[in-house]
N, C-alpha and C positions, 0 to 999 in steps of 0.2 A: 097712817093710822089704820086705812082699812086692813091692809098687810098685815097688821098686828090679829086683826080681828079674825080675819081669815087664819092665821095659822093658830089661833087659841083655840079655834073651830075645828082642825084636821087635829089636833092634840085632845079632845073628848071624844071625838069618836073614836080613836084609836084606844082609849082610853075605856070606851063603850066594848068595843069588840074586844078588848080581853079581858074583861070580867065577866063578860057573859058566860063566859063557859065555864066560872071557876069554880064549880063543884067538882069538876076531875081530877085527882089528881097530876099536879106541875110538873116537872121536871126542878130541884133544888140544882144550886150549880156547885154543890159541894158534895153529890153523888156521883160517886163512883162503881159500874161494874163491875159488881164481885166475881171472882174467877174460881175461888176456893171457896170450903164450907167454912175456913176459920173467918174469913174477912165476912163472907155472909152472916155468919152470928155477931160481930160485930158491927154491924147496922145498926141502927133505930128500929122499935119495932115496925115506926111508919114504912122505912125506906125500906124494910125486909116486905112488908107487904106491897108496896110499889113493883119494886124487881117478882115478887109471885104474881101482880097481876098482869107486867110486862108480857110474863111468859105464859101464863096464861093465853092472853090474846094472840100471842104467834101459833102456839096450837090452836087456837080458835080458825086462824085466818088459814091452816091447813086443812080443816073441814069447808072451805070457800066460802068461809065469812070475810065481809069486805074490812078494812083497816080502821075505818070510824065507826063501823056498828061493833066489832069484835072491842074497840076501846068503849066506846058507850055499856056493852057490856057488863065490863070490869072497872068500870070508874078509871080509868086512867085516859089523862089526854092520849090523843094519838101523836104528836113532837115526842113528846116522852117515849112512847114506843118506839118510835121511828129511831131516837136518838139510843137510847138503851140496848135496843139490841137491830143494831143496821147488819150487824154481822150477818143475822137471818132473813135479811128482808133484801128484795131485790125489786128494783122498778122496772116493770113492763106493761107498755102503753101508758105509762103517766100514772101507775097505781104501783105499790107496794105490794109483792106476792112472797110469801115466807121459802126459805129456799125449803132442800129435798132434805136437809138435815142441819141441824144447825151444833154449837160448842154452847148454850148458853147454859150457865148453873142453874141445877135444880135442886132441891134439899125434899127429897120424898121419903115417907117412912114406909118401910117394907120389913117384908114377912120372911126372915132366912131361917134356915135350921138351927144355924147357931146363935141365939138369942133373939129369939122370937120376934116382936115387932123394935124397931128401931130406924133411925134416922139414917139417911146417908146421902150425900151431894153426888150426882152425877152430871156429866158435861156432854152427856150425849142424847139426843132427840129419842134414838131408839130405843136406848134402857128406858128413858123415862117411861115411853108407851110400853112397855114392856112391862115394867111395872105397875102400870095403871092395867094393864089386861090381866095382871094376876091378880091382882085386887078384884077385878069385875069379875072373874074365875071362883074366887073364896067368897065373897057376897052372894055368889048364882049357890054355893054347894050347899052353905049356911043356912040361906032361905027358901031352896028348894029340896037340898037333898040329891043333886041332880052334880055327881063330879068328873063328869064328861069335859068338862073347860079345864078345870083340873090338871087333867093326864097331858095335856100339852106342853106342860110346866113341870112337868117331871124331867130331875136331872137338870135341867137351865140354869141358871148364872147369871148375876145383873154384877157390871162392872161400875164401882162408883168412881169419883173423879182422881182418887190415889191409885186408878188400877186395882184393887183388892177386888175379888168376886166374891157373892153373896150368893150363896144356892138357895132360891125358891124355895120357902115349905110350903108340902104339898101330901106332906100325911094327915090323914082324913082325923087318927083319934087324936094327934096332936092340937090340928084345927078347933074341934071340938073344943079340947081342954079349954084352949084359950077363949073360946067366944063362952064357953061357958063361969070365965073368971072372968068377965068384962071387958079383956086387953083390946079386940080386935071392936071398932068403932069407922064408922063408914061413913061419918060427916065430911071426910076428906083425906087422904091420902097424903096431902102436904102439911107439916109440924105445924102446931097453932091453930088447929078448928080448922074449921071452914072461911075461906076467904074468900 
């Protein structure tokens, strides 16, 4: 009888410590990483925003944020992380450190010559930043006038995950045009708002 009573007792706490944490997003066991943009839009919109906070957090955890505070962040458990993208993550000394470049899909909207702002999946770490530092380039020139960031990004190319390259725009009246019709918006860089 006590045996009963005792192992009723190790089944609530264990019970206790996983609810505790469950406002982060879980891990579902019927997610799967997306490799392509088509399986990517094919998500839920939940699970598309899981996988954005995933990666999210793995860039976070290359600015030396640790693996629970970069998931506390982002609302996502950290198992999740760890499971979603182990590709990018490496243990040393018993903690999880993001490698020096990782394949995980991104789906970022960027700025090319040929049709202006638009979506595109890249599988590589460095496009991603690559893209995010042209964005940070056209937001400095827009609101200060100042396109010194700019000129770095002339002639450049972002490769998305089909190989196609995308030339950076980085004409000043074309810039214009668009921020003066609404198009360019700075809430976030990745499709869907801000996440």
């Amino acid at each position: 009888m006590a045996s009963r009573v005792r192992k009723a007792t190790r089944k609530t706490k264990r019970t206790r410590k996983t609810t505790r944490n469950s406002g982060s997003k879980k891990l579902k066991s019927h997610f799967r990483r997306p490799t392509t943009a088509h399986q990517y839009f094919r998500l839920a919109p939940k699970d598309q925003e899981t996988w954005d906070s995933v990666t999210h957090v793995v860039s976070r955890m290359r600015d030396g944020v640790s693996l629970p505070k970069a998931s506390k962040e982002f609302d996502v458990a950290p198992s999740t992380v760890a499971e979603l993208a182990r590709s990018a993550l490496r243990m040393r000394n018993g903690r999880y450190v993001p490698t020096k470049n990782d394949r995980l899909l991104r789906v970022l909207s960027v700025l090319s010559v040929k049709g202006g702002k638009r979506e595109i999946a890249t599988r590589d770490f460095r496009e991603a930043t690559k893209v995010g530092g042209h964005w940070a380039a056209v937001q400095r020139y827009l609101q200060t006038g100042d396109d010194s960031a700019l000129l770095r990004f002339k002639g450049k190319t972002v490769i998305d995950a089909g190989g196609k390259r995308h030339l950076l725009l980085t004409d000043l009246k074309e810039l214009d045009r668009l921020a003066s019709a609404g198009v360019l918006s700075f809430e976030s860089i990745y499709p869907g708002g801000s996440r």
